[in-house]
N, C-alpha and C positions, 0 to 999 in steps of 0.2 A: 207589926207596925202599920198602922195605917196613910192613906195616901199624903194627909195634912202635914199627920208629922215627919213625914219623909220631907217633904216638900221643906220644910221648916229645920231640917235637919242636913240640909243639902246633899241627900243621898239621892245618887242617878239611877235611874229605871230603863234597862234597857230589854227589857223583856215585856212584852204586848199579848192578849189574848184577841181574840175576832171580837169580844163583846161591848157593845158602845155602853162608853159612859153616860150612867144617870145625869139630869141636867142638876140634880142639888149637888153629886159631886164635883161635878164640872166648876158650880158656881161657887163654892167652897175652895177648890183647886185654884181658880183667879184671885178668889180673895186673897190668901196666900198670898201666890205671885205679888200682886200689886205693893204687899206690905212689906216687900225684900229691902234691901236697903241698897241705898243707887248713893253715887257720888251728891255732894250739897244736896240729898234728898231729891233730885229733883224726879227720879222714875220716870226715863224720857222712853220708854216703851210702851207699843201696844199690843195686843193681844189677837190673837184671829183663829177663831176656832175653825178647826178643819174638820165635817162629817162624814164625807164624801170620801173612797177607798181611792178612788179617780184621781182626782185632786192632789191628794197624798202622796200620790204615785208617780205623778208628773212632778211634785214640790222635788223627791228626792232625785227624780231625774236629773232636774238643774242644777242641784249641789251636788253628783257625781264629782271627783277630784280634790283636789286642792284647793280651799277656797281662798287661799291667799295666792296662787296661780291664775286664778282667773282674772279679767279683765272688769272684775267688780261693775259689772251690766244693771241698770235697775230694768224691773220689768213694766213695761209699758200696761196703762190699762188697758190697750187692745189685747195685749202677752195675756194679761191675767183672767180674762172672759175665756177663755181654752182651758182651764183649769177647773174650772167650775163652780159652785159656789161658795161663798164663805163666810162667816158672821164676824164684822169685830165686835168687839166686847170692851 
């Protein structure tokens, strides 16, 4: 099965290689995404692609635990320049 139709088939991928994704698959991967279906259609989501191994690393850092035990904190844009960089899409 490939990534599209997984994606479209709502099967979870929880196993990763070191190898960065192509950007046509990547852009193919969002297209997906976007066309999910959301409450009255409205798809109040955005996308933020992560390159950076750094980055990644500090995201899972902060969601360590229970995320409904936390104090539901946003992070400040100062918080998110320590992360490094990111592209939304």
């Amino acid at each position: 099965m490939n990534v599209y139709d997984a994606v479209l088939t709502n099967i979870a991928v929880r196993e990763f290689t070191e190898e960065f994704l192509k950007d046509e698959h990547l852009i193919r991967i969002l297209d997906a995404a976007r066309l999910c279906q959301s409450g009255k259609n409205l798809q109040p989501w955005y996308f933020i692609v992560i390159r950076e191994r750094s980055t990644l690393d500090a995201l899972a850092e902060l969601m360590k635990g229970d995320v409904d035990e936390r104090n539901h904190e946003e992070i400040s844009h100062s918080d998110r320049d320590h992360l490094g960089s990111e592209e939304r899409v």
